[in-house]
C-alpha positions in Angstrom: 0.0 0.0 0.0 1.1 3.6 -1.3 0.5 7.0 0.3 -2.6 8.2 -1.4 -2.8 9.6 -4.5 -4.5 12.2 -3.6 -5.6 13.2 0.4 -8.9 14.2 0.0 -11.7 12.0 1.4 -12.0 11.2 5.3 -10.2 8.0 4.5 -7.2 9.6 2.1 -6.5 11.8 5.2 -6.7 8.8 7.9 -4.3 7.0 5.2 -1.8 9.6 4.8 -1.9 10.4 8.8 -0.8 6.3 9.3 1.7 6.6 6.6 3.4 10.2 8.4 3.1 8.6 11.7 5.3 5.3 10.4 7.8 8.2 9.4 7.0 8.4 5.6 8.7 10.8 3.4 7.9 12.2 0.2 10.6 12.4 -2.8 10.1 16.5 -3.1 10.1 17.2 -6.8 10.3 20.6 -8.0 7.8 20.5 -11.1 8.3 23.3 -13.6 10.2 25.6 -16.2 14.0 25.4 -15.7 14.0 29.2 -13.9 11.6 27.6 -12.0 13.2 25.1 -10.5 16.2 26.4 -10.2 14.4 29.2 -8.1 12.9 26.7 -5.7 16.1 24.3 -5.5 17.5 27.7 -3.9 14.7 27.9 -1.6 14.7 24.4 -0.7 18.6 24.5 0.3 18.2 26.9 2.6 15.6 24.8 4.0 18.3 22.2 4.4 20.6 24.6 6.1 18.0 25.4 8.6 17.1 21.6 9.2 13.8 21.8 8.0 13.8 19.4 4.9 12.9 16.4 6.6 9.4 18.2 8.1 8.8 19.5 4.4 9.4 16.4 2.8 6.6 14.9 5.4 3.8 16.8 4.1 4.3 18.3 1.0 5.2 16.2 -2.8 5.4 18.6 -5.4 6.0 22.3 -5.9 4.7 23.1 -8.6 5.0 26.0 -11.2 1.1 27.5 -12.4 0.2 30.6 -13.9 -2.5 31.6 -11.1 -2.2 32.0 -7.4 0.1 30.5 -5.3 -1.2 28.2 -2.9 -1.4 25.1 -1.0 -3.5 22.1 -2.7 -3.9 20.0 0.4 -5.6 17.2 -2.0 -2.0 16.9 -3.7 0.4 17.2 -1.0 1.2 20.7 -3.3 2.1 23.4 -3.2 1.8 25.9 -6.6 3.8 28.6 -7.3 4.2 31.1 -9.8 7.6 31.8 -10.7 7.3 35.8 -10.7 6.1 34.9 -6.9 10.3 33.7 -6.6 12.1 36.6 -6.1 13.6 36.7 -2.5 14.5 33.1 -1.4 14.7 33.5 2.2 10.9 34.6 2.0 10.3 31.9 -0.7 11.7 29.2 1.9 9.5 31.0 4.6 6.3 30.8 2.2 7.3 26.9 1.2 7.5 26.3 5.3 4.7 28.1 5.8 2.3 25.8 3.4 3.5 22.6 4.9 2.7 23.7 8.1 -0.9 24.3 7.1 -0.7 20.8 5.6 0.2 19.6 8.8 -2.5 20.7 10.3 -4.5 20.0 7.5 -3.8 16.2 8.2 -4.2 16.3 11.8 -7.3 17.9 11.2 -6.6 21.1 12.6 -10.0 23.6 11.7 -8.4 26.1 9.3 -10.2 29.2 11.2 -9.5 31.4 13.8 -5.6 29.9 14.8 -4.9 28.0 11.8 -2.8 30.6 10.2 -1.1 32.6 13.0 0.2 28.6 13.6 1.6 28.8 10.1 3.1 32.9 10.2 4.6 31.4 13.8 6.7 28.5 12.1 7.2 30.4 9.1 9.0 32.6 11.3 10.6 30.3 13.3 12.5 28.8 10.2 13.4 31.8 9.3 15.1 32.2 13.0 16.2 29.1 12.3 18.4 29.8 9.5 19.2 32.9 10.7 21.3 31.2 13.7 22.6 28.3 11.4 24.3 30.3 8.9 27.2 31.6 8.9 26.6 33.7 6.0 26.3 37.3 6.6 24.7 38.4 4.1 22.1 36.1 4.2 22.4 36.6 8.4 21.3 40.3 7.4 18.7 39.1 4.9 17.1 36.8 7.6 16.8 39.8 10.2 15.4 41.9 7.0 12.8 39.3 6.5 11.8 38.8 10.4 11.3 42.7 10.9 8.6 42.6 8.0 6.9 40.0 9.8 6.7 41.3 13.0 5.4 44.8 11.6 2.8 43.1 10.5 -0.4 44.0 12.3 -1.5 40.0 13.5 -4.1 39.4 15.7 
């Protein structure tokens, strides 16, 4: 037996659960034009250098390039981006973090309203401290603080 094909129905969900809780992990494909890609294989090693590859792989299968809306497609353990959406990858990685947490939840059927997505702004921001301290890049040291003060500017309930 597989991990579902797609994670829709109540059973899909209790499916994919069992699999995640035997430790299952996705092969993470990045699914798009070659600037694509490459834009997200930059994004996805910084997710390595935080640590955080492992809990991506958990949840999420594809990233995938569209022309609409970027967004997470819990029935496909996706996420779709557009590639103009690629343009800082520190707050790419953040986005890609942020969507797997919301999967997460999704599969441990977490209700979506009220705390749902200050859950997924909190670990979002928590990778990002994350890389921050693991680096020892400067420049992208300074590029983590840059993206942290936009965050916590943001009016959030």
């Amino acid at each position: 037996m597989d991990f579902p094909e797609r994670v829709y129905t109540k059973d899909e969900v209790k499916q994919a659960r069992s699999f995640i809780e035997k430790g299952y992990k996705h092969d993470l494909m990045a699914d798009g034009s070659p600037d694509f890609v490459a834009k997200v294989e930059e994004a996805l090693e910084l997710i390595k250098t935080a640590g955080y590859y492992d809990f991506l792989r958990t949840y999420i299968r594809v990233i995938r390039e569209i022309t609409g809306l970027s967004q997470l497609r819990e029935q496909e353990a996706a996420i779709w981006f557009h590639v103009k959406a690629l343009d800082d990858p520190v707050d790419d990685a953040g986005f890609i973090i942020q969507k797997a947490q919301q999967m997460k939840d999704f599969i441990e059927g977490r209700l979506y309203y009220e705390t749902a997505e200050i859950r997924a702004v909190n670990k979002r921001i928590e990778f990002i401290e994350t890389l921050r301290d693991k680096t020892d890049d400067p420049a992208l040291k300074r590029r983590c603080e840059e993206n942290l003060k936009k965050w916590k500017e943001q009016p959030f309930p």
